[in-house]
VOGU-3710 file (C-alpha; in Angstrom, 3 decimals, decimal comma):
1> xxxxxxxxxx> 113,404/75,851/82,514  111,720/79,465/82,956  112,539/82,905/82,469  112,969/86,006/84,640  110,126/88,537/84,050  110,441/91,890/84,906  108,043/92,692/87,992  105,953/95,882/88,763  102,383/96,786/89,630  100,209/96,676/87,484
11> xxxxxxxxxx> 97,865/100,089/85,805  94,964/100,245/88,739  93,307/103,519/89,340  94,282/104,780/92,710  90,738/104,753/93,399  90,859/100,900/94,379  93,701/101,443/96,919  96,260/99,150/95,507  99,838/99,165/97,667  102,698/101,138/95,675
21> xxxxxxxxxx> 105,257/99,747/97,125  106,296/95,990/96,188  105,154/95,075/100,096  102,605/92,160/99,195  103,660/91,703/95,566  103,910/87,607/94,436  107,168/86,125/93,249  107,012/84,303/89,980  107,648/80,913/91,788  104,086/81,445/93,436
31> xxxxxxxxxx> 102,505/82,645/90,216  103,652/79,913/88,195  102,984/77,346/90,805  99,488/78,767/90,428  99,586/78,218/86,800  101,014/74,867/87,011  98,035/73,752/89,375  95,054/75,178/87,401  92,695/72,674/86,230  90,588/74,615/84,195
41> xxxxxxxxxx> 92,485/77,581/81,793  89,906/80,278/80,327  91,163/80,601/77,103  89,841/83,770/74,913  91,151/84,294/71,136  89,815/86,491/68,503  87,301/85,047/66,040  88,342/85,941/62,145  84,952/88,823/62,441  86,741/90,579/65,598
51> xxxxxxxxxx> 84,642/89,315/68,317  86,025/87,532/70,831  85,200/83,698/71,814  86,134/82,133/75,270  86,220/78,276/76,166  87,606/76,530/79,075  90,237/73,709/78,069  92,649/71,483/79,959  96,395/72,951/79,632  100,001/71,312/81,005
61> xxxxxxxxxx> 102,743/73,846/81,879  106,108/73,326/81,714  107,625/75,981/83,957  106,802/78,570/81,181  104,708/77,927/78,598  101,114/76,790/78,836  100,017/73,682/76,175  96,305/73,237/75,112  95,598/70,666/72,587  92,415/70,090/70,583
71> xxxxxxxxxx> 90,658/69,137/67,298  92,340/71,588/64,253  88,702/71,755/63,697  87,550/73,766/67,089  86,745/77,027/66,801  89,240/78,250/69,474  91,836/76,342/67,420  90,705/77,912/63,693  91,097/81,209/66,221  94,249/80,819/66,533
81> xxxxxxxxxx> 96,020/79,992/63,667  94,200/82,966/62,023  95,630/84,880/64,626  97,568/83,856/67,302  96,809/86,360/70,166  95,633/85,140/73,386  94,364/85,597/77,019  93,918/82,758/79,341  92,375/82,857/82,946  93,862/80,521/85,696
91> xxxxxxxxxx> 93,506/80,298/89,281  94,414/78,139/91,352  93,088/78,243/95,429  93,248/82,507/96,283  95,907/83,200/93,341  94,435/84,562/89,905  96,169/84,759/87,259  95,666/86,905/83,448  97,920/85,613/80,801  98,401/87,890/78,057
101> xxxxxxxxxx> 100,337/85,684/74,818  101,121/84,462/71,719  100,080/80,613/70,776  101,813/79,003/68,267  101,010/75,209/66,660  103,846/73,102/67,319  106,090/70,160/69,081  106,540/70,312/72,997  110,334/70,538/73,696  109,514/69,531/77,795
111> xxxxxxxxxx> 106,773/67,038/76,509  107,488/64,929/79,353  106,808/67,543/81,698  103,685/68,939/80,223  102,182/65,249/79,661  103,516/64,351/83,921  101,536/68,331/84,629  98,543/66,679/81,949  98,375/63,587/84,224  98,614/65,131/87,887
121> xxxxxxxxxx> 95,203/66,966/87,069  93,669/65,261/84,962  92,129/61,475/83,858  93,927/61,781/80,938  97,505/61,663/79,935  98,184/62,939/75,910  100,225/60,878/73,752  101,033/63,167/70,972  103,146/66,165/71,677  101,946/68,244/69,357
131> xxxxxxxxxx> 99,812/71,472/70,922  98,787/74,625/71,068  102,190/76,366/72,829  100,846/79,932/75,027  104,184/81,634/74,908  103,806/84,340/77,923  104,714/88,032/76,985  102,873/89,326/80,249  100,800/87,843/83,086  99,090/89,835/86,137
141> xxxxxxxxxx> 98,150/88,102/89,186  96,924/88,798/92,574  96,032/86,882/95,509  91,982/87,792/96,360  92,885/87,352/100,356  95,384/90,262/100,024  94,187/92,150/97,023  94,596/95,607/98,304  98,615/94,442/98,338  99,298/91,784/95,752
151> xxxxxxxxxx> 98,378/92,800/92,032  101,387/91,913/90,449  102,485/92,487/86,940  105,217/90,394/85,347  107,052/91,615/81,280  108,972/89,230/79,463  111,074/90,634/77,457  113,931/89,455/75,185  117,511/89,734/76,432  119,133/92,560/74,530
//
């Protein structure tokens, strides 16, 4: 399971010294084994007023897609079906990670791998496999022991 994002550096002013070259960039194996090991995701949607409201939540990923569950209730979750744009915040050891996405209520087609990612990191092991599916459109990433060469941008895009 995954896709194949496009890779380039990120927009950084030149005033922060960022490499040009791809010398120091991640791969997408490293990024998403960063994203498969975070414990806590920031996740930030857009209240129904404009402002925006952040929360940390448990998440499983299946190799491309982030899952968060919670009450229908939540705010984050009320958020979201109002309007489903999202940012999450992972790291996991030096790697940071931005993901910029659309969530979307539904059924996990991997459940068993989001529920085995649930239950490697967590207490808890969900029985339901409904969520809140983070559908990536772009994530950045860099690795804070080798900033000045590692930001990392990643676009996925549909296959024309």
């Amino acid at each position: 399971m995954g896709m194949s994002p496009l890779r380039d550096r990120p927009a950084i002013p030149a005033s922060y010294g960022i490499e040009t070259s791809e010398e120091g960039m991640l791969s997408w194996e490293q990024v998403r084994a960063a994203i498969d090991g975070t414990k806590t995701y920031w996740i930030s949607t857009v209240r129904a007023d404009g402002e925006p409201h952040l929360i940390p939540n448990w998440g499983g990923w299946d190799g491309s897609k982030l899952h968060i569950e919670g009450g229908d209730d939540t705010l984050w979750a009320r958020n979201l079906a109002h309007n489903g744009a999202v940012r999450v915040g992972a790291d996991n050891d030096s790697i940071q990670v931005i993901i910029h996405g659309t969530a979307l209520n539904g059924h996990a087609e991997a459940f068993d791998v989001v529920a085995a990612n649930y239950a490697s990191k967590y207490p808890y092991t969900p029985a339901d496999p409904d969520f809140w599916i983070i559908t990536p459109t772009k994530v950045l990433a860099w690795d804070i022991s080798e900033f000045a060469k590692s930001p990392t941008r990643f676009r996925f895009e549909e296959a024309s």
